[in-house]
C-alpha distance (Angstrom), angle and dihedral (degrees) to the residues before:
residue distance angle dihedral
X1 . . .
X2 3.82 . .
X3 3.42 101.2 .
X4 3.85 91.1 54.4
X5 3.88 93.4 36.9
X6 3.76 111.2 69.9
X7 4.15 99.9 166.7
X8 3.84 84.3 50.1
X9 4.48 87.4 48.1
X10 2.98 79.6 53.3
X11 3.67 122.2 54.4
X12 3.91 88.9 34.1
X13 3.90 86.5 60.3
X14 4.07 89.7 52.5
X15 3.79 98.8 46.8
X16 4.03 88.3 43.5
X17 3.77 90.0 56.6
X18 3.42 91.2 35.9
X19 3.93 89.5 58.1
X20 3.74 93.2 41.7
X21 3.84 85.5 58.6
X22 3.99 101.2 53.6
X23 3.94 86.3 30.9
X24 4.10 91.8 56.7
X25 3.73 100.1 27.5
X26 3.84 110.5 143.3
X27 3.44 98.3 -140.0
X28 4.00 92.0 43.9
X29 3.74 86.3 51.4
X30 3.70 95.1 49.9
X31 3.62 92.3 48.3
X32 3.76 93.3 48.2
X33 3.72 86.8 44.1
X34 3.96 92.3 59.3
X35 3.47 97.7 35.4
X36 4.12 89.0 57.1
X37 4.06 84.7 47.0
X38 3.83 87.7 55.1
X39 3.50 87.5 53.7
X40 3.88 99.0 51.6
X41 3.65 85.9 41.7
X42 3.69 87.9 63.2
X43 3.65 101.3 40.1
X44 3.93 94.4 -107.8
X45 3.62 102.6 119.0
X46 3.75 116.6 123.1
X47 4.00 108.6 -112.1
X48 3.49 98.7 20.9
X49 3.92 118.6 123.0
X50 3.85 100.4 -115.5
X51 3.58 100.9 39.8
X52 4.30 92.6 66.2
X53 3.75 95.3 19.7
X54 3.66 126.0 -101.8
X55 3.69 122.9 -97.3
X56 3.50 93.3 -128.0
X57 4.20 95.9 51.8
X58 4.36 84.7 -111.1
X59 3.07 115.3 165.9
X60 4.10 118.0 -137.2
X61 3.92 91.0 -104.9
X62 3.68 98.6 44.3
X63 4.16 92.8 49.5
X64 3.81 107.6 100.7
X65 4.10 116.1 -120.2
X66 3.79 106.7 -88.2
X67 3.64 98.3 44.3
């Protein structure tokens, strides 16, 4: 269907870049970068120990590195 449909090549090609731009931004990046730091910072991140509780009742300080 693409090779026959050139208007449809063709607007799939624009909104793909298009994407890749917002998507792959610098700034955006950066600002999604810190803004996920924050979160770590503050114990929010999903999967880490002290945001859902640890099994063990551990605290963030008293879990060993690698955990």
């Amino acid at each position: 269907r693409l090779l026959a449909d050139g208007p449809l090549r063709t607007r799939l090609a624009e909104n793909a870049a298009r994407e890749a731009r917002s998507r792959f931004d610098v700034e955006r990046y950066a600002d999604d970068f810190v803004a996920w730091y924050g979160e770590i910072l503050r114990g929010e991140a999903a999967g880490w120990p002290w945001r859902e509780g640890h099994a063990d009742g551990a605290s963030p300080r008293s879990l060993p590195v690698g955990t």
